[in-house]
C-alpha positions as CSV (number, residue, x, y, z in Angstrom):
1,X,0.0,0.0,0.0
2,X,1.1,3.7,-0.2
3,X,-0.1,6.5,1.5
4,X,-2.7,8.7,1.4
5,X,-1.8,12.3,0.2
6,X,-0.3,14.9,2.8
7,X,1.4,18.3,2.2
8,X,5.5,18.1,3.8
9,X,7.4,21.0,5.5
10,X,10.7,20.8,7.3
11,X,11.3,23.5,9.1
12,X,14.7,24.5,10.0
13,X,14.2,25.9,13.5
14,X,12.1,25.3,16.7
15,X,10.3,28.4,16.9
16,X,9.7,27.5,12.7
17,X,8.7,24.3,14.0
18,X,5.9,25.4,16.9
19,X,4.9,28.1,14.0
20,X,3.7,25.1,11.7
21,X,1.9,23.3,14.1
22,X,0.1,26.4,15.3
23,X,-1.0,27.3,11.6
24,X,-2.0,23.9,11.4
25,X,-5.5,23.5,10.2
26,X,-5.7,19.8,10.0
27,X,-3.9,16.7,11.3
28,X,-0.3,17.1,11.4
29,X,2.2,14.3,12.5
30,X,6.3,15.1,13.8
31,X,8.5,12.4,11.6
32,X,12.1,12.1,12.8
33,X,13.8,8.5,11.8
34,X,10.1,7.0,10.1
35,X,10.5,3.5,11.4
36,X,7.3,3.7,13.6
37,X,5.7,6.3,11.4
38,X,6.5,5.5,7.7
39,X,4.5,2.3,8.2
40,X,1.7,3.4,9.7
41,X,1.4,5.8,6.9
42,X,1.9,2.8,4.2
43,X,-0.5,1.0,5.8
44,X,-3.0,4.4,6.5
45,X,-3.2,3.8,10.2
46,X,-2.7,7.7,10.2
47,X,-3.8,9.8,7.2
48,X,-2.5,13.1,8.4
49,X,-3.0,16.3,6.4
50,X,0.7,17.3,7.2
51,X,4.0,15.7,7.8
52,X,7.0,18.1,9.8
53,X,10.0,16.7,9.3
54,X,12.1,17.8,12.1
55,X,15.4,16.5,11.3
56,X,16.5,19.4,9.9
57,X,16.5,21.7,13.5
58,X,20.3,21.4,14.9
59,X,18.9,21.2,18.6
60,X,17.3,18.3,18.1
61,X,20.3,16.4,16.6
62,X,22.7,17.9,19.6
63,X,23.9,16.3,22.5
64,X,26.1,17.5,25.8
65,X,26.7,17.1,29.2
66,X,25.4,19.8,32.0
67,X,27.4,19.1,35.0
68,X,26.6,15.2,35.3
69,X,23.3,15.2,32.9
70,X,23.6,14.2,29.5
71,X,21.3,16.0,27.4
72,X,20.5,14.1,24.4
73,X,18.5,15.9,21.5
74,X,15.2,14.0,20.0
75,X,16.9,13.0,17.0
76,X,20.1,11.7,18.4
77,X,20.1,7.8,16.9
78,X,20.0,4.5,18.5
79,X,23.3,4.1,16.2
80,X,24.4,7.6,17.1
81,X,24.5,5.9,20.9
82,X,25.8,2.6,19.7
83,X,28.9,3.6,18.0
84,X,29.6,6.3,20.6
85,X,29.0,9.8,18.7
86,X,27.6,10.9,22.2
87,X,28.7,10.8,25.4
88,X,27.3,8.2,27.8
89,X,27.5,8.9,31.4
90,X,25.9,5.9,32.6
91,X,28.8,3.4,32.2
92,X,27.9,2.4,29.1
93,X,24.3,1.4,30.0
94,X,23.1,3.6,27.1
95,X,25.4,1.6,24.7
96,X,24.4,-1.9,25.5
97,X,20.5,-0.8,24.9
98,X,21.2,0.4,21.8
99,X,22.9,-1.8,20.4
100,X,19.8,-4.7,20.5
101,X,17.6,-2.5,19.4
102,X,15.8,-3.8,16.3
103,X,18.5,-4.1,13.5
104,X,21.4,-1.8,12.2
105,X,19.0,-0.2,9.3
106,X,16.7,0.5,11.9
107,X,19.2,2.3,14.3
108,X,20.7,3.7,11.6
109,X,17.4,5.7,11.1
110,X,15.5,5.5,14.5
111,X,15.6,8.4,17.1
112,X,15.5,8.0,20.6
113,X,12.5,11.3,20.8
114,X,10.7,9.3,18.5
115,X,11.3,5.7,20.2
116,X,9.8,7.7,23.4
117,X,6.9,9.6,22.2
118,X,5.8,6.7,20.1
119,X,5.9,4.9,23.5
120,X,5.1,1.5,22.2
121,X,5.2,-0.7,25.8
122,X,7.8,-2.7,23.7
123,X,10.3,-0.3,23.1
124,X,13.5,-0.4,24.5
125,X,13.6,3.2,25.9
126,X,10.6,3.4,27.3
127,X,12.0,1.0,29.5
128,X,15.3,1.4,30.1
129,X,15.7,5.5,30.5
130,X,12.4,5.2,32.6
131,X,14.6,2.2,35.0
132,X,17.8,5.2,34.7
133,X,15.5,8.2,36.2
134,X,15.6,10.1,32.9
135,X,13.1,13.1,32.2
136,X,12.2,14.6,29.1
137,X,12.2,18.2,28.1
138,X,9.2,19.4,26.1
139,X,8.6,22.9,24.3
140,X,6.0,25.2,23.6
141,X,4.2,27.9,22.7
142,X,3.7,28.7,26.8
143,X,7.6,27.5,27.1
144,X,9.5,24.4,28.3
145,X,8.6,22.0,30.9
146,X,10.4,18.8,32.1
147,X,8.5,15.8,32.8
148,X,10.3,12.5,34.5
149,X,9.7,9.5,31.6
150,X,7.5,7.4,33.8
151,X,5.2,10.8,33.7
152,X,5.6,11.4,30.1
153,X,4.5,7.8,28.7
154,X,0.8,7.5,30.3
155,X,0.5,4.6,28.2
156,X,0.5,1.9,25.5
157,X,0.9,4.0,22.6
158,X,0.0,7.4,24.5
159,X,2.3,10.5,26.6
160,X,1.7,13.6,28.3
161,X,2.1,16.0,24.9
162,X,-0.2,18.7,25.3
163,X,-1.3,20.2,22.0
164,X,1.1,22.2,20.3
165,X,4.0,20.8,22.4
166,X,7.3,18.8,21.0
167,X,9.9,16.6,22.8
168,X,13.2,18.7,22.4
169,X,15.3,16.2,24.0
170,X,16.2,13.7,27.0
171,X,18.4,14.3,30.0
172,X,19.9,11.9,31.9
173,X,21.4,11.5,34.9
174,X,24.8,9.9,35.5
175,X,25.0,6.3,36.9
176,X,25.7,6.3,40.7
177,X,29.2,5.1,41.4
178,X,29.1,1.8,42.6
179,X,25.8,1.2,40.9
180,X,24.8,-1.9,39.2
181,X,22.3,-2.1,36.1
182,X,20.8,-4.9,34.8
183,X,18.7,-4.9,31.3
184,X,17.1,-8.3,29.9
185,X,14.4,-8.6,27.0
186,X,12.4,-12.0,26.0
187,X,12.0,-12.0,22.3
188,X,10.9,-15.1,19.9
189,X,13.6,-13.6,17.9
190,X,17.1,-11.3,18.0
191,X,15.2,-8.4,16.6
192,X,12.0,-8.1,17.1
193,X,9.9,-6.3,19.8
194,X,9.9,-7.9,23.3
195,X,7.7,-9.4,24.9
196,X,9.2,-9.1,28.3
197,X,11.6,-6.5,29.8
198,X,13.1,-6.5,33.1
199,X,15.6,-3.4,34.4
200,X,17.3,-2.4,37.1
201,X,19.4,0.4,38.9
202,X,20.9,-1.0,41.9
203,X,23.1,1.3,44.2
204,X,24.1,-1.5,47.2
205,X,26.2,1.2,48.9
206,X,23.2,3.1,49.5
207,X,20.4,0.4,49.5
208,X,18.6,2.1,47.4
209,X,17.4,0.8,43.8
210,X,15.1,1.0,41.0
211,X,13.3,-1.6,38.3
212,X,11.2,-1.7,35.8
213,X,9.3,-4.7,34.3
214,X,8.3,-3.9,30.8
215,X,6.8,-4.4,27.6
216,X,3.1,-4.5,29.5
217,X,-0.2,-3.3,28.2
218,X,0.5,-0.3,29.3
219,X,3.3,2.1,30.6
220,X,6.1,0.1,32.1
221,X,5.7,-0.9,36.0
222,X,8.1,1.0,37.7
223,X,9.2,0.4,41.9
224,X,10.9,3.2,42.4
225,X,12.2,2.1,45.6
226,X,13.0,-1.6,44.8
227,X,13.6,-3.0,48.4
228,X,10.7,-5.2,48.2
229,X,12.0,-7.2,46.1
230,X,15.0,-8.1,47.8
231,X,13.4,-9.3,51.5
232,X,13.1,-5.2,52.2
233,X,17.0,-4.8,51.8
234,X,19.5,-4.2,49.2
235,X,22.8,-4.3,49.6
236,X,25.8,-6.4,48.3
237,X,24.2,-9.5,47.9
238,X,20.9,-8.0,46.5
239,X,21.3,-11.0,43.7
240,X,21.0,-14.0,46.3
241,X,18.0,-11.8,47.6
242,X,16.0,-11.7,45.1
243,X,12.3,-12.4,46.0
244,X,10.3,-13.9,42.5
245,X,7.1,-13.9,44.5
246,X,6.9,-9.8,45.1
247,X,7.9,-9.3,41.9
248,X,4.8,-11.5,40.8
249,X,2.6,-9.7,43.3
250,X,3.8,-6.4,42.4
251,X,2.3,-7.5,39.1
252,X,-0.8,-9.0,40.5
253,X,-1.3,-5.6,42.2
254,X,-1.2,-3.7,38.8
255,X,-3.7,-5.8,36.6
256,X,-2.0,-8.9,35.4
257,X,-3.9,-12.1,36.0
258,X,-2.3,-14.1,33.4
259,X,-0.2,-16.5,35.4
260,X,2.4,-17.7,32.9
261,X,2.6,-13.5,31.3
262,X,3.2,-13.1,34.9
263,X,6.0,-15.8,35.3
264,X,7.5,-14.8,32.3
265,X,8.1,-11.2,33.5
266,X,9.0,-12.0,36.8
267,X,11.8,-14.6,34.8
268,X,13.0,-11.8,32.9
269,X,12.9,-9.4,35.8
270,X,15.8,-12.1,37.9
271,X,18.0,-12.6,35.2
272,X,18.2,-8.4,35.4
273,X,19.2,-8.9,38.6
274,X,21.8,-11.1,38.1
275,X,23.2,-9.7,35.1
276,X,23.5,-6.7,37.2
277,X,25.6,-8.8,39.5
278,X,27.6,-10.1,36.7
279,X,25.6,-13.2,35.6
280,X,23.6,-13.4,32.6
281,X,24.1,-12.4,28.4
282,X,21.7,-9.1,27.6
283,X,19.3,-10.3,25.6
284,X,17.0,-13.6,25.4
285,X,16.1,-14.7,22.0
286,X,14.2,-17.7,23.4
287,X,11.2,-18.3,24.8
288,X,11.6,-18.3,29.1
């Protein structure tokens, strides 16, 4: 199939940018890398009146460090990450998530603003900068604003963009030092979306910690304080600690009746863990 028509503009600027989706008369979509966008419009899921290309406003293909944020524009690529064209500050966590996204065409092309405001519960990012405390910057005609990620994605398919707003770019926060971070997917196959996620961000000096289990129905499941799933204590041996059955009630306790979706998470969700205690490969291209 091919699209249905649609007038194009590529504005060069931000403020050219909020200009053209103020004019706006009809539908108007933001297209950045395509890979989540150009098939919907093959397929004529979306029809919109007008497409904004915004790869061509510097900002958004920018990235730099503010004190111990990196700042990473919407248009960086998952390839720009990968093969180190921007710093990463969070020990290379950044690098290993990228890397097994998709395939090399696709990271090639792909933007990590457009991964996150497409916010398929799939993605990689969604997960993984919500699990390293990341916020997202988002301009307007009324300004900017910062939203944390677990705000921004509200759910499957769905964030907090307010009409007439744009996501300018990511910050994130350096890894802790001594911090341990652990990111496993379940996919049928290398490549394709997940079906499970598991993260984590484990500081055992501090006994504090984060994780994520993803690739839900919705936005990811996020414990932002993560104790519970280690007996109410994390510390050095937080991997031996590991408690599967609060994991699975943490996902009882958000929806999930399926018992073997459950087990499957909560399988996913330990060998994070462990990999953040040195255990397990990244990725799982077999079923659990």
């Amino acid at each position: 199939m091919k699209p249905a028509p649609f007038a194009w503009e590529r504005p060069a600027s931000l403020p050219a940018l909020l200009d053209g989706l103020d004019r706006a008369t009809g539908s108007v979509k933001l297209i950045a890398g395509g890979q989540s966008l150009g098939p919907m419009l093959n397929l004529r899921l979306v029809e919109p009146d007008l497409v904004l290309d915004i790869t061509g406003i510097p900002e958004f293909r920018q990235a730099r460090m503010e004190g111990g944020t990196l700042v990473l524009g919407a248009c960086v690529t998952h390839a720009d990450i990968e093969d180190g064209r921007v710093p990463d500050n969070t020990g290379g966590a950044l690098r290993r998530v990228a890397s097994a996204i998709a395939y090399r065409p696709v990271r090639n092309r792909g933007t990590i603003g457009g991964s996150l405001v497409h916010a398929d519960p799939a993605a990689d990012w969604v997960s993984a900068l919500t699990a390293l405390g990341a916020s997202v910057e988002i301009a307007g005609r009324s300004g900017r604003r910062t939203l944390p990620v677990e705000a921004f994605v509200t759910g499957a398919l769905d964030v907090a963009l307010r009409p007439g707003e744009v996501l300018v770019a990511i910050r994130i926060p350096a890894r802790p030092e001594g911090a341990a971070w652990g990111y496993v997917k379940h996919c049928a196959k290398i490549g394709e979306f997940a079906h499970a996620i598991g993260a984590v961000l484990i500081e055992p000096d501090s006994g504090r910690g984060r994780a994520v289990i993803g690739a839900v129905e919705g936005a990811p499941l996020l414990l932002t304080e993560a104790s519970p799933l280690f007996g109410g204590r994390i510390g050095a041996d937080f991997a031996a600690r590991f408690d599967p059955a609060a994991a699975d009630a943490a996902l009882i306790a958000a929806g999930m009746a399926d018992r073997v979706a459950r087990h499957v998470h909560v399988t996913v969700l330990a060998r994070a863990v462990a990999q953040a205690a040195g255990h397990t490969p990244t990725t799982l291209p077999e079923a659990a």
